[in-house]
N, C-alpha and C positions, 0 to 999 in steps of 0.2 A: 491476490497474486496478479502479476501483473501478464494483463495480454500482448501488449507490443514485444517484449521484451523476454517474457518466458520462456525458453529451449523446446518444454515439453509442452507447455499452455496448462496454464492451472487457473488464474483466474485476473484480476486488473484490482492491482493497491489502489490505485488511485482513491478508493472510497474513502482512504486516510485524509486524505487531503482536502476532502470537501467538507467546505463548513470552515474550516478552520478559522481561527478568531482574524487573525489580523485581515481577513479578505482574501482567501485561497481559493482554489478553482471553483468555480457555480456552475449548479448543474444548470442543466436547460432550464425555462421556464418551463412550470409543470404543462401548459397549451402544448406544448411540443411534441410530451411523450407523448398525444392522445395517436391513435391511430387516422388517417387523413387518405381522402380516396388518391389512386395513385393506378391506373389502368396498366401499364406498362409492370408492376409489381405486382396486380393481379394473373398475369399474364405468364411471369416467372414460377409464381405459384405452380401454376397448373404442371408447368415443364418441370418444377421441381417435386411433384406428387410422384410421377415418373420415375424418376431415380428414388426417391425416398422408398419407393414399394420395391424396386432392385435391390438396394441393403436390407429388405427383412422385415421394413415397419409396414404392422399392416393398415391397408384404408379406413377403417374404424376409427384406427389412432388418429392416421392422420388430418377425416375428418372433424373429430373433436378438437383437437391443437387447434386446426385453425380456423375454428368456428368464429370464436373472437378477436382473430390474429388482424393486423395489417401493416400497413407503412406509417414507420415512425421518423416523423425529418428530424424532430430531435436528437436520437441515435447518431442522426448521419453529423450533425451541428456538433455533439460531442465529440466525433469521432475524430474530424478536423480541429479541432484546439484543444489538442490535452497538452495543454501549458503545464500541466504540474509535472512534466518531464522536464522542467529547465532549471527547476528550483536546484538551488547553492547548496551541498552538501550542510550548508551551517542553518539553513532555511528548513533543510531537510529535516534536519537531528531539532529544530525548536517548535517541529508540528509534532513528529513522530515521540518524542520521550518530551511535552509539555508537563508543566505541574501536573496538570487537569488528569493527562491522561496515565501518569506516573503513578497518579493518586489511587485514579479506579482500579487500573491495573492491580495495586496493592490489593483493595478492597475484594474485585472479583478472583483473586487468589486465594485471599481468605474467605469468602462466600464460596467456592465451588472446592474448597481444597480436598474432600474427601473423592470427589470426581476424577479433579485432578493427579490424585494418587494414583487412585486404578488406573489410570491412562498411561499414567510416566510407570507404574508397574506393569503394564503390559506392552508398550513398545518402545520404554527405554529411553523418552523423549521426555526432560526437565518438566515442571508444570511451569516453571516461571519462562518459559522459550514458547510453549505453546500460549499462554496470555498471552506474549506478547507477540507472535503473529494475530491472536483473535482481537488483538488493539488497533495492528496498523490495518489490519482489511477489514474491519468492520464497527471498529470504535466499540469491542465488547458486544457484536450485536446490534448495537442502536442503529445502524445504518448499513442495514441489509440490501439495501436495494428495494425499490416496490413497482419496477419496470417490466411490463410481460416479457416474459426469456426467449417465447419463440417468435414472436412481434421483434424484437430488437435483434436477434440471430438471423430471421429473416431478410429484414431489413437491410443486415451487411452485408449478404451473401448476395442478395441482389443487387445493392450498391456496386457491387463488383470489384470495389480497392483492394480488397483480402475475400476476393469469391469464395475461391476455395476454401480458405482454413475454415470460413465463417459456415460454410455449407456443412463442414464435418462436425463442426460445434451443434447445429443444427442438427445434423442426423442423430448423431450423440443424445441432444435432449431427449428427442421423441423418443430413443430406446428408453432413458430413464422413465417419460410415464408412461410406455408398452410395459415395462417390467413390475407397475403399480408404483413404486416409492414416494410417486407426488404428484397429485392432478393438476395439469395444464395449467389452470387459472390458478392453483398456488406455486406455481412454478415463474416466482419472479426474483429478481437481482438487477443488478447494475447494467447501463447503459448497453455493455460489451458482454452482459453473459454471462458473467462471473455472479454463483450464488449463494446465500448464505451465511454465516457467522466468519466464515474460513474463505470465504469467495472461491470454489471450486468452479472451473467451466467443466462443461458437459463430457466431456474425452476423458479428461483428468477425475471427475466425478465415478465416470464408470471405470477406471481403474484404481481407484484408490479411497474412495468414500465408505466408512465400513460401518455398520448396524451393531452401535455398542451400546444400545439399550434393550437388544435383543426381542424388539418388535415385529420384526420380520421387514422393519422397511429402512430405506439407510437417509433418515431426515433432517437434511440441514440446513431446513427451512426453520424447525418449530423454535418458538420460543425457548426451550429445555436445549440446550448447548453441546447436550453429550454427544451427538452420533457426529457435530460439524467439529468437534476438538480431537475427540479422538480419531476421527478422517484424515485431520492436518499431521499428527503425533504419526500414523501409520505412513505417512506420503513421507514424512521426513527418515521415518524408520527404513522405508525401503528404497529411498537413496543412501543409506550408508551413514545415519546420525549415530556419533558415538558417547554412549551414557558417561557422566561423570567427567568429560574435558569441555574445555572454555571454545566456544566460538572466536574469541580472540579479546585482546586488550589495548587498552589506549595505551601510546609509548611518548615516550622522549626522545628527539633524535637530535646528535649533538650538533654542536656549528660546523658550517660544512661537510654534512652529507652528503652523499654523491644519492642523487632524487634520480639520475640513474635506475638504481636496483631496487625501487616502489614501484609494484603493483605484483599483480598475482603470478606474472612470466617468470620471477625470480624468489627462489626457494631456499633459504638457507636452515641450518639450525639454529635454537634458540641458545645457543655456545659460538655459534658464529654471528650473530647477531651481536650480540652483547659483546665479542670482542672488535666489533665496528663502532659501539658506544652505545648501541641501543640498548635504554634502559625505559622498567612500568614509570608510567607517568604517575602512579600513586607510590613509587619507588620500593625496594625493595629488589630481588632478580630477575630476570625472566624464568617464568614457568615451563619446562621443557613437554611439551605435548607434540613431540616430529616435527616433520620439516614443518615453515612455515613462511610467511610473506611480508613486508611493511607496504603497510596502504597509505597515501599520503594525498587523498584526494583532492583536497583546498590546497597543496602546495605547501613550501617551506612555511615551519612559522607558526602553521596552524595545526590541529589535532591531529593525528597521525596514531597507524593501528598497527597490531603485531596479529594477523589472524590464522588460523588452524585449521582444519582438516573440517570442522563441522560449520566452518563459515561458508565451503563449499557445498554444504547440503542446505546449508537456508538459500543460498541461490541457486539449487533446484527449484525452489519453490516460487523464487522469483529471479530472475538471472538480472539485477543490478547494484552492484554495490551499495549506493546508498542505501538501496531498502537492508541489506545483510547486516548494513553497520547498523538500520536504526532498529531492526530487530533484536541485535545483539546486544546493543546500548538498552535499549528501552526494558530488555528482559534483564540485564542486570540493574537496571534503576527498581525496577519492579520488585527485588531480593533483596530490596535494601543500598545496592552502592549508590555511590555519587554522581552529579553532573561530569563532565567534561574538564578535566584540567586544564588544557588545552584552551586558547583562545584563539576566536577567528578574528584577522583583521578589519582593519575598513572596508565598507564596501566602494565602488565605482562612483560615489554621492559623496564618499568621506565617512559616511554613518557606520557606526559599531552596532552591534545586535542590542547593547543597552541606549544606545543612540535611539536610535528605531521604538523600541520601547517607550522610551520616554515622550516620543515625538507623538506617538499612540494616547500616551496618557495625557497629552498637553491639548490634542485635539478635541478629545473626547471633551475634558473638562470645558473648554472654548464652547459648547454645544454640538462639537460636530465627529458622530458616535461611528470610532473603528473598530467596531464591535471586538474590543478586546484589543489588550496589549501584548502581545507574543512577541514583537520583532519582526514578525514578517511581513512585506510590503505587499498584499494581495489586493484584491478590485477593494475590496471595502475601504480600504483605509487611502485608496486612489481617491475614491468615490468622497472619501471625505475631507480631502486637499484641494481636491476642483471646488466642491463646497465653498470650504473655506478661502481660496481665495480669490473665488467669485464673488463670496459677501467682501471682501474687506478692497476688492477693487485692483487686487494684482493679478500678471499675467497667469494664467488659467495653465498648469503644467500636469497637474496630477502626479509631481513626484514630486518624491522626499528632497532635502537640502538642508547642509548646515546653516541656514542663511532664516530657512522657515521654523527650524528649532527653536534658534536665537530669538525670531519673532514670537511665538510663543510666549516665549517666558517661563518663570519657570512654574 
């Protein structure tokens, strides 16, 4: 979940985006996260022990938290470039629903499916919607986070950019381990706070994180998946998820549509839609589930959505459309549907997404490795143009061109 962007603060997708093959956001060098002397943050400490004992936590806790806590520049390095807010709806949908993560998604479905049942029986929340939020924030898991939570919550709150929210994230954790559920030193996640399978921050954790393994403790750290899926299934439950209707579906929208009445301010029904020309992109009617909206984020031309009542509970969870669409996409790719009907144009290079692709595989082969071919332009595949045409003696740009395609070969 994402922290900039979340209404009520539930945790930071961004962990989707890291790693990703063509060169997506990098985290810090791991030197960064270590904790570094910093007087002026010791100093906030003390002032914040203060307040922390006014809300309830007592000194014991506090003590311990931050026995091995301190300033992480890391954190703050992150904090100023989260570049993966800028990525192209079409960038968006080829990290979020990749082969790669299509595929697991399928597998950890069928590996957890009896889990899964009990979940979607008990708050009425799809199994294939919950994968696919435990895909885009945490890659299934693999990428939990291994960042100390109160060292990084810290960190922000004395940063001062977001003091406040960052200080009640703060407070928040320490109630989590006063309440026992997780000791300090296993209490780690991502740069911003956000923890575990489902990326809950600490606020959101203590109102919606439920003990569905019946341990007495609500664990969405462990390796075992159950208490952090079924946490997300109840957070989507008690914003208003409605069993058995779509999220929404990709459409067609005919020539000369008035791009006008795209986006969520304008509601019509799916009888009023369809007598404007909107029609499924996989054809067929449109499916009548109440009012609903066309989303048309890339503009004319390119993919465009028809979405429903429970597109508005997945951004509860994270309040930005791309991630709604790439939930909703990736959780129907995960049950079996298809890619994208829908093609995105050129990009601002001239480059198509199979462009891009190929430009990855022509590198690579050359010697020079964009660890992977997805389509998307991230550091890696920069990193491997400068490369390249520093060996071969042209000007040094670090970006794509139909020019350097062509050079290639094929």
């Amino acid at each position: 979940m994402n922290i900039t962007r979340r209404t009520a603060g539930l945790g930071l997708a961004a962990a989707f985006l890291t790693g990703c093959t063509g060169g997506g956001s990098q985290p810090a060098a791991p030197g960064r996260m270590r904790a570094v002397a910093n007087p002026g943050f010791d100093t906030w400490v003390q002032g914040f022990r203060t307040r922390a004992a006014a809300k309830g936590i007592d000194p014991q806790v506090l003590s311990r938290a931050f026995r091995g806590a301190g300033y992480l520049p890391g954190v703050i390095e992150r904090d100023r470039n989260q570049t993966e807010f800028t990525r192209s709806l079409e960038d968006y949908i080829a990290i979020a629903a990749s082969d790669e993560r299509v595929a697991t998604g399928r597998s950890m479905l069928k590996r957890h499916g009896a889990l899964l049942a009990r979940i979607e029986a008990k708050y009425g929340v799809e199994a294939r919607v919950v994968t696919a939020i435990w895909g885009l924030e945490s890659r299934y898991g693999a990428r939990r986070g291994d960042v100390p939570v109160i060292s990084a919550l810290s960190t922000l709150a004395y940063d001062g950019r977001r003091g406040a929210f960052f200080e009640s994230q703060l407070i928040a954790a320490l109630k989590i381990v006063q309440n026992g559920d997780v000791p300090p030193e296993r209490m780690t996640g991502s740069w911003a706070g956000a923890m575990g399978h489902t990326q809950f921050i600490p606020t959101s954790y203590l109102a919606y994180a439920v003990d569905f393994t019946g341990d007495g403790r609500r664990d969405i750290w462990s390796d075992d998946p159950a208490d952090a899926l079924a946490s997300a299934a109840a957070y989507l439950s008690r914003s208003g998820w409605r069993h058995g209707q779509p999220w929404g579906l990709e459409v067609a929208l005919p020539q000369g549509f008035d791009m006008g009445l795209t986006g969520r301010g304008t509601s019509r029904s799916a009888g009023q839609w369809a007598a404007l020309g909107v029609r499924p992109a996989a054809g067929g009617a449109l499916p009548d589930h109440g009012s609903a909206s066309v989303l048309a984020p890339a503009g004319p031309g390119a993919p465009a959505f028809l979405v429903f009542r429970n597109f508005g509970v997945i951004l509860r969870y994270n309040n930005a459309e791309k991630y709604g669409i790439g939930v909703g996409h990736l959780s129907d790719r995960i049950a079996g549907g298809p890619p994208l009907f829908g093609r995105f144009g050129p990009d601002a290079t001239g480059l198509t997404l199979d462009d891009r692709k190929d430009l990855q595989a022509r590198l690579t082969r050359a010697g020079f490795d964009t660890q992977g071919a997805d389509g998307v332009i991230g550091d890696n595949t920069r990193a491997a143009i400068t490369a390249y045409q520093r060996a071969k003696g042209l000007p040094v740009t670090g970006t794509p061109s139909k020019a350097l395609l062509a050079r290639l070969g094929g």
